[in-house]
C-alpha positions as CSV (number, residue, x, y, z in Angstrom):
1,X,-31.8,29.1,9.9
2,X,-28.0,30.2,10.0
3,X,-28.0,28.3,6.1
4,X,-29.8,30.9,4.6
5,X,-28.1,33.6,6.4
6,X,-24.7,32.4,5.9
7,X,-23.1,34.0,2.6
8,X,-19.2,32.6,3.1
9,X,-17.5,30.6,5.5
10,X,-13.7,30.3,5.0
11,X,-10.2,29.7,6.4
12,X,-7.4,31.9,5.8
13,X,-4.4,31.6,6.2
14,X,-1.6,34.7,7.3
15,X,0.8,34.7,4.2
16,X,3.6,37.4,4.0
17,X,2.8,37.6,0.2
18,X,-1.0,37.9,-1.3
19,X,-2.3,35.4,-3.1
20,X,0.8,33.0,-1.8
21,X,0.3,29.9,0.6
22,X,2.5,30.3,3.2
23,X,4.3,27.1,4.4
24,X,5.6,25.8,7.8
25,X,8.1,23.8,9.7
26,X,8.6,22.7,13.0
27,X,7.9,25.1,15.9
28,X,6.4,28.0,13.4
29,X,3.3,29.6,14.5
30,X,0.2,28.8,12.0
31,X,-1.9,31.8,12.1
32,X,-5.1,33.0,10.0
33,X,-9.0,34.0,10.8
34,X,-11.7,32.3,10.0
35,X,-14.3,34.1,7.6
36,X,-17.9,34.6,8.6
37,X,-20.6,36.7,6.5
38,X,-23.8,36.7,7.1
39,X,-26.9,38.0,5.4
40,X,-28.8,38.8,8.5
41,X,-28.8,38.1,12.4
42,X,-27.6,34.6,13.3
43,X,-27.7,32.6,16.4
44,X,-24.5,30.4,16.9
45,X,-23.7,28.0,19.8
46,X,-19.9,27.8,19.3
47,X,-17.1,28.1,16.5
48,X,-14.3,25.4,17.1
49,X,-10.9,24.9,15.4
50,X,-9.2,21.5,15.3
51,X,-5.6,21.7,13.4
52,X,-4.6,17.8,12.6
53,X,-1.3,16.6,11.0
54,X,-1.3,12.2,10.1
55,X,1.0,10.5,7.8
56,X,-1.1,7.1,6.8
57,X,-0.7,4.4,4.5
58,X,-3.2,2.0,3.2
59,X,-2.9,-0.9,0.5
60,X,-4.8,-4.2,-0.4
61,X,-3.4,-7.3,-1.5
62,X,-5.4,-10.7,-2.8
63,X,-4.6,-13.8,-1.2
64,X,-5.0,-17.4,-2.1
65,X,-6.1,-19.7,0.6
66,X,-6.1,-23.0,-1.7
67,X,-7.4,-23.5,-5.0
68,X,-10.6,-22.5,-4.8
69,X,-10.2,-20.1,-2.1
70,X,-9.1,-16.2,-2.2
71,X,-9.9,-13.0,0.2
72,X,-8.3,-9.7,0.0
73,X,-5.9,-8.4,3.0
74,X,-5.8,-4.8,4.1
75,X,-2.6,-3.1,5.2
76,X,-2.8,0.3,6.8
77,X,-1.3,2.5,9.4
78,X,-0.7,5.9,10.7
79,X,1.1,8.6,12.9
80,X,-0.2,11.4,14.2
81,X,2.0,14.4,14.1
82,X,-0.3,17.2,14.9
83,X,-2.8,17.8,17.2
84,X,-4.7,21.4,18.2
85,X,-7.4,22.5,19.6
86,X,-8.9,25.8,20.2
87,X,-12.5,27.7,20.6
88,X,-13.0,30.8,18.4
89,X,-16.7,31.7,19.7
90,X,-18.6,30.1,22.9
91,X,-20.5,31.6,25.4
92,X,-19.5,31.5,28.9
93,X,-22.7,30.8,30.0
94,X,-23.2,28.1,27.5
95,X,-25.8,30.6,25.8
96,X,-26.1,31.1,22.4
97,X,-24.8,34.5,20.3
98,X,-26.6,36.4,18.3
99,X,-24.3,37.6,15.3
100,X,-25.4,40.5,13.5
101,X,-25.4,41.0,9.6
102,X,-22.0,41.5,7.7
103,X,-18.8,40.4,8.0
104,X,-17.4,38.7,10.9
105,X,-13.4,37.6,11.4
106,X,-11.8,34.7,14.3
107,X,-8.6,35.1,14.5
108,X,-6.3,32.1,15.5
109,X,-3.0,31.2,16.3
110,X,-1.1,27.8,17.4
111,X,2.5,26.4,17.6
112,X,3.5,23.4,15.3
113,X,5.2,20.9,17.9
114,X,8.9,21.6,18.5
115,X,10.0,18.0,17.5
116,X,10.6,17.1,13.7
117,X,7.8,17.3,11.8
118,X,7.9,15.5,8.3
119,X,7.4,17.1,4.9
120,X,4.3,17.3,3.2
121,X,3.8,14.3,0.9
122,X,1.4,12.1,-1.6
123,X,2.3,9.0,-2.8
124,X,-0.3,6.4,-4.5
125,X,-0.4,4.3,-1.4
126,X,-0.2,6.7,1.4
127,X,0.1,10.5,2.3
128,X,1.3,13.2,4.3
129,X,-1.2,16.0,4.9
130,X,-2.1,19.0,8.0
131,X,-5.0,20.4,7.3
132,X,-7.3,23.0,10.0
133,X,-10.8,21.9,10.6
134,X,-13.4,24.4,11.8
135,X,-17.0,23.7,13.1
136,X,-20.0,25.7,13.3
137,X,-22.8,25.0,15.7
138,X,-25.8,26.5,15.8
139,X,-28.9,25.5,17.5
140,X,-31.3,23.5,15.6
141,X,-29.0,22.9,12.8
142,X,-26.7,20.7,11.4
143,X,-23.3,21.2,12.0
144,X,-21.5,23.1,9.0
145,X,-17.9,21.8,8.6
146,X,-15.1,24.0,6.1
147,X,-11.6,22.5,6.1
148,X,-8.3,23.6,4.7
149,X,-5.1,21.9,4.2
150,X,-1.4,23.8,4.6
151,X,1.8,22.6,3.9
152,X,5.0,21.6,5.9
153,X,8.2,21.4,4.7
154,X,11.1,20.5,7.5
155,X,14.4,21.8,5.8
156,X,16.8,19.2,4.7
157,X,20.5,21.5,5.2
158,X,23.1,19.5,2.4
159,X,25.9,21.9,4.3
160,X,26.8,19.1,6.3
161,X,29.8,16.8,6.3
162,X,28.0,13.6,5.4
163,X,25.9,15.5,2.5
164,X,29.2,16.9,1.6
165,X,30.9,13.5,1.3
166,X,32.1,12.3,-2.3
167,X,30.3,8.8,-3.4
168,X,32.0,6.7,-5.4
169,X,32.3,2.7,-5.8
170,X,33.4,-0.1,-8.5
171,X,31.6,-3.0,-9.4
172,X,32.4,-5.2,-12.4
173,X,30.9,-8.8,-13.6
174,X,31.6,-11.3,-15.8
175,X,29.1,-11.4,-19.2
176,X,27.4,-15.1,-19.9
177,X,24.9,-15.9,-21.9
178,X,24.2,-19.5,-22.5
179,X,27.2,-20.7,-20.7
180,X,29.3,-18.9,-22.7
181,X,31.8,-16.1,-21.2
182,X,32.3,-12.9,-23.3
183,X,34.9,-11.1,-20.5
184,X,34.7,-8.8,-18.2
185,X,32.8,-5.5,-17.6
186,X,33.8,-2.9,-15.0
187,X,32.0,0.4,-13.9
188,X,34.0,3.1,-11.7
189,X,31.8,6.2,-10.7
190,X,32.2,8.9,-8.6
191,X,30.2,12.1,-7.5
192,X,31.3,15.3,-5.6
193,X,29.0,14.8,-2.9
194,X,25.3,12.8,-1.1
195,X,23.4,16.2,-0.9
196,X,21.4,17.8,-4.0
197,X,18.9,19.9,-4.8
198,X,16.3,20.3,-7.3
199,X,17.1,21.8,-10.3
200,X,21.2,21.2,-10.0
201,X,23.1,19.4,-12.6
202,X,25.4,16.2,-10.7
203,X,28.6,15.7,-12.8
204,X,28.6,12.5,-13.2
205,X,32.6,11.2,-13.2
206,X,32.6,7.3,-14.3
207,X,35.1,4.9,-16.2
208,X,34.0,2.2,-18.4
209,X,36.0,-0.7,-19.1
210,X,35.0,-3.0,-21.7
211,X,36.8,-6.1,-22.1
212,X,34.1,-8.1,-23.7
213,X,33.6,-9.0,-27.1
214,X,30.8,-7.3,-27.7
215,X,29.7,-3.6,-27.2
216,X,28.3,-2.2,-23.9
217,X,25.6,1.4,-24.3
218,X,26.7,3.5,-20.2
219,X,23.5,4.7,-19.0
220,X,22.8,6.7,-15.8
221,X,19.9,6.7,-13.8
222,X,17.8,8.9,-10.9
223,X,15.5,6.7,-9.1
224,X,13.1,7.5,-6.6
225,X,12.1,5.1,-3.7
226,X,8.8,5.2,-2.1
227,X,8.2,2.8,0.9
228,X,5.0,2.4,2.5
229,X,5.2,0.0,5.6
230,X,2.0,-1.4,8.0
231,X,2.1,-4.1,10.0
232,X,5.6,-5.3,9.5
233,X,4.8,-5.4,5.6
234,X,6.3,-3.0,3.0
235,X,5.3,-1.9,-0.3
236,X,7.0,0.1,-2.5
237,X,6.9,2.2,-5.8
238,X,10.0,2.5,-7.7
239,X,10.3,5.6,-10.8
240,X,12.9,7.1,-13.1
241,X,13.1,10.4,-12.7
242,X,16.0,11.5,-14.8
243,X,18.1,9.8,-17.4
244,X,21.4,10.2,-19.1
245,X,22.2,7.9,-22.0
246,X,26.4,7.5,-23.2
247,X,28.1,6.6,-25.9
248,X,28.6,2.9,-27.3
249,X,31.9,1.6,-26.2
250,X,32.6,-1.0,-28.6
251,X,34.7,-4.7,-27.5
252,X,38.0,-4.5,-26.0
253,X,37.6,-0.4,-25.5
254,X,37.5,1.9,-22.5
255,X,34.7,5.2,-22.2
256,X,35.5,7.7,-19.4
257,X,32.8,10.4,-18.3
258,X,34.6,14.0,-17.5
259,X,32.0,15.3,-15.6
260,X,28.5,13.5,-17.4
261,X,26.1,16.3,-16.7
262,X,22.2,14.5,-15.8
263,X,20.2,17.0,-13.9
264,X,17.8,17.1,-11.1
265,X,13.9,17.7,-12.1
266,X,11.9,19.5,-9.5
267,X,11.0,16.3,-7.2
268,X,10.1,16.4,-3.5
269,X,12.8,16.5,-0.8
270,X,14.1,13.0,1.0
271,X,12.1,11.5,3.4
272,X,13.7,8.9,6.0
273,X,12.4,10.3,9.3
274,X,9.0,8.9,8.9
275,X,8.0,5.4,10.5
276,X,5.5,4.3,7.7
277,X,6.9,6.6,4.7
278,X,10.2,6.5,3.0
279,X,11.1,8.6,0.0
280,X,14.4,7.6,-1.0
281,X,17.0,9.0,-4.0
282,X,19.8,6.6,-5.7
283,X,22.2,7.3,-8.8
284,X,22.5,3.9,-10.6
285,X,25.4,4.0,-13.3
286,X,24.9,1.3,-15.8
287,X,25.9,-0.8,-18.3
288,X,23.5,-2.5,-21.1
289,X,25.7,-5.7,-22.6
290,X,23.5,-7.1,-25.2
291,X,22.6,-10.8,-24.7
292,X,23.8,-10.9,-21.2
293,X,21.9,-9.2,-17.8
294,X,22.6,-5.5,-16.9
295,X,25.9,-4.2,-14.7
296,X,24.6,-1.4,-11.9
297,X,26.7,0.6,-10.0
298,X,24.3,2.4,-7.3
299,X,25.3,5.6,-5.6
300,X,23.3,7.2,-2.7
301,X,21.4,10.4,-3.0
302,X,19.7,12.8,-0.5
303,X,17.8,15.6,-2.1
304,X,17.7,18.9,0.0
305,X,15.9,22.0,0.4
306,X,18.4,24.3,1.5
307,X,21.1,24.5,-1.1
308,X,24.8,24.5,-1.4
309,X,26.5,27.8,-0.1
310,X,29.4,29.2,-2.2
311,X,32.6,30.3,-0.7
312,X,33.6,33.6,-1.7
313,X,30.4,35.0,-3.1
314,X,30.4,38.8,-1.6
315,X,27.6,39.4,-4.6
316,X,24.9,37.3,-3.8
317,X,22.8,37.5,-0.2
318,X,21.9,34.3,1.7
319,X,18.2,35.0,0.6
320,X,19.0,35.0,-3.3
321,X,21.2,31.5,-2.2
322,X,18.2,29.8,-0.3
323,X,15.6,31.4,-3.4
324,X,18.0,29.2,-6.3
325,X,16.9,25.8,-4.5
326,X,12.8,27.1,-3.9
327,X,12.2,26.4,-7.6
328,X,11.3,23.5,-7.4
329,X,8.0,24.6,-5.0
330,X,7.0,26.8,-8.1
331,X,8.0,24.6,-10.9
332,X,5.4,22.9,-12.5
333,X,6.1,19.1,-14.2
334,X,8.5,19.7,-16.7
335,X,7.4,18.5,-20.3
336,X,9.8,16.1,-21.4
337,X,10.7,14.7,-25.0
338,X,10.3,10.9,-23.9
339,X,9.0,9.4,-20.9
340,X,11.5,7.7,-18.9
341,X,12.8,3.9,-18.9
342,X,10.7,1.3,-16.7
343,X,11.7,1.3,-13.6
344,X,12.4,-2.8,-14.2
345,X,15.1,-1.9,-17.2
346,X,17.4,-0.3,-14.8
347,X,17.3,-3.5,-12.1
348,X,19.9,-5.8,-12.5
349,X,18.9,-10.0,-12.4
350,X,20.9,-10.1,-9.2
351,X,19.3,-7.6,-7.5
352,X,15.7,-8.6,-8.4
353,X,16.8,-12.4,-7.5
354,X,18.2,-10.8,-4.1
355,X,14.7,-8.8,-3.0
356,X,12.7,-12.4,-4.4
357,X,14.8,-13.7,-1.6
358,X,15.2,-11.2,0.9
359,X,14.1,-12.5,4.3
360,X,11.8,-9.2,5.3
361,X,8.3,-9.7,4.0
362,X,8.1,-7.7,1.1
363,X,5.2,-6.7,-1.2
364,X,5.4,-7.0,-4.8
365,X,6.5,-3.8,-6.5
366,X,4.8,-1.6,-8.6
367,X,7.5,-0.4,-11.6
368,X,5.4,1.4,-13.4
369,X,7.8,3.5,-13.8
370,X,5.8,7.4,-13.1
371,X,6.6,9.5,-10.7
372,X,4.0,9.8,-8.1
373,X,4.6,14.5,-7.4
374,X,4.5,15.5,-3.9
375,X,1.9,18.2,-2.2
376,X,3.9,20.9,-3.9
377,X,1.9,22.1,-6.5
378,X,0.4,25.0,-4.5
379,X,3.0,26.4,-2.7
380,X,4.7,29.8,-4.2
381,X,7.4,30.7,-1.6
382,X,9.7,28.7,1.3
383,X,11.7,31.0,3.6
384,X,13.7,29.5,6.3
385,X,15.3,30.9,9.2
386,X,19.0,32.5,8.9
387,X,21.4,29.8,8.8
388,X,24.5,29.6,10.5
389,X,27.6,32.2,9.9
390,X,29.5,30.7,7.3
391,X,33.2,32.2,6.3
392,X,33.1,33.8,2.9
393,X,36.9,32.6,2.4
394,X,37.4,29.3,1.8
395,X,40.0,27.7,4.3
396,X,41.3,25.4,1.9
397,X,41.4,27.1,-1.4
398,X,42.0,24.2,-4.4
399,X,45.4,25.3,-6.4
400,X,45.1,26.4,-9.6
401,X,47.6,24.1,-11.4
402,X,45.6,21.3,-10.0
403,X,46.1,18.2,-11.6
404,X,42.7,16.3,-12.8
405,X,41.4,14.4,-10.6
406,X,42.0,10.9,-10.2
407,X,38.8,8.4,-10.6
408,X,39.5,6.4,-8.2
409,X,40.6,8.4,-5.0
């Protein structure tokens, strides 16, 4: 039997770099061999490669159907994005063939679909995953099954005009507690722009204004969305993935941020192309005011791949500009001093109130506050393709003598 012949049967993968999983997007060309050794003559009816790519989501939920009464629903759905098929070894004739001892090698070779794929991804209640499947038939045997997963990545370009776009908004509230007003709190923030990457510090440019009579603690948050949606249901996962904690501003005062620095830890790229899996980004600036509920400012984030490109910078190559932002493939968690906030101390009473009402059906959250890591932790190098020819003079050079800028323009 071909069992106690065969010695290794394996999938690999062409890499430009040893020891380095490559990693793919749209339209590349997935090439490798499949691996056979063999101990001694083997008869084989066919060797078949089957290269799949599915986002799918699954969740259950308990229901009550009186007092007495409870089953358990199941959500789940999926979309297949790749599909492949293709037949290494198989006789003509249908007959079988007689591999001698040693070392044998299949070489294969398809085209990932032209359309967007979507990134790579695993959340707790669904994934993103392309994996190659190969199948060895032999007569009078079982069939012996090896598979391998690879990992896509479609680049996310924040050299765009609405990645490039400042955010910035106002919001202000009046403090109560116990029917009592304490005045009026007001948050102005702004940020140079929608599109990050991992790894970059966001200034963080906000205004405080204080007119209570008690002291207010500015906070700034990262949050990361994930939505999982079947049958016209959603569930989600919100986490805290960076932090930045201010000064107190005591009653009556004013606190302005020059610039905040909170960085960007290496988290996953955005994901909004996907039908049944959202990964979203938001900056929330806000205000604790003891006794009273929270004051949230939230500013929309998209978090990139290919990073920002400098004007002016003769010294540095596109490929050392594109390698800054590929950290965060290599990076491993970063160990941090304190584990972030609750996702539920960062959520206003408005805004829960508001999703308790909202008229989409809409699974209870899970705030558990940890931050579910992509399919990353494998991958060692990203190279894109060459992007477009950008001028290494900026058109619009800022004046030296510039004023500071003003917060609210």
């Amino acid at each position: 039997m071909i069992f106690d012949k065969l010695k290794k049967f394996d999938i690999v993968f062409d890499s430009p770099e040893v020891d380095c999983p490559p990693v793919f997007s749209s339209s590349d060309v997935v090439s490798g061999r499949v691996v056979l050794e063999l101990t001694g003559e083997s008869r084989v009816d066919s060797l078949k490669l089957h290269a799949e790519g599915f986002a799918k989501v699954h969740w259950t939920e308990s229901r009550s159907a009186g007092s007495s009464t409870a089953y358990t629903q199941n959500y789940s759905d999926e979309v297949e994005y790749l599909n492949r098929r293709e037949v290494l070894l198989q006789a003509d004739n249908g007959e079988v063939t007689v591999l001698p001892a040693g070392r044998h090698e299949f070489p294969f070779s398809f085209q990932l679909p032209e359309e967007t794929l979507v990134t790579s991804f695993e959340g707790k209640h669904g994934s993103i995953r392309y994996w190659v499947k190969v199948k060895l038939h032999r007569p009078w045997a079982t069939v012996k099954k090896i598979k391998k997963e690879f990992t896509v990545i479609e680049p996310i370009d924040i050299n765009t005009p609405a990645l490039l776009a400042p955010q910035a908004g106002t919001k202000d509230k009046m403090a109560r507690a116990w029917y009592r007003n304490f005045g009026q709190v007001s948050v102005t923030a702004k940020i140079d722009r929608k599109g990050y990457t991992p790894g970059e510090v966001i200034p963080v440019f906000a205004e405080f204004d204080n007119s209570t009579s008690r002291s207010i603690v500015p906070k700034a948050y990262i949050t990361q969305t994930q939505t999982f949606i079947a049958r016209g249901t959603m569930k989600q996962k919100r986490s805290v993935v960076a932090t930045l904690c201010g000064d107190i501003v005591g009653a009556k005062c004013r606190e302005t941020w020059h610039g905040r620095a909170i960085k960007i830890p290496p988290v996953g790229p955005s994901i909004v192309q996907c039908r049944i899996i959202k990964v979203e980004y938001m900056l929330k600036v806000c205000v604790d005011v003891p006794g009273t509920s929270k004051l949230c400012l939230e500013l929309p984030l998209v978090i990139g791949t290919i990073p920002l490109h400098p004007f002016g910078s003769r010294t540095s190559s596109v490929s050392s500009q594109y390698s800054v932002n590929l950290e965060w493939l290599r990076m491993a968690i970063p160990e941090q001093p304190e584990p972030p906030p609750d996702y539920s101390s960062v959520v206003t009473e408005e805004e829960a109130e508001q999703r308790n009402n909202a008229a989409v059906p809409q699974q209870a959250e899970d705030l558990s506050g940890i931050l579910e890591r992509p399919l990353m932790a494998f991958v060692q190098e990203f190279r894109f393709r060459p992007p477009p020819v950008y001028s290494e003079i900026d058109p619009n050079p800022q004046p030296i003598n510039m004023r500071p800028r003003c917060m609210t323009c």
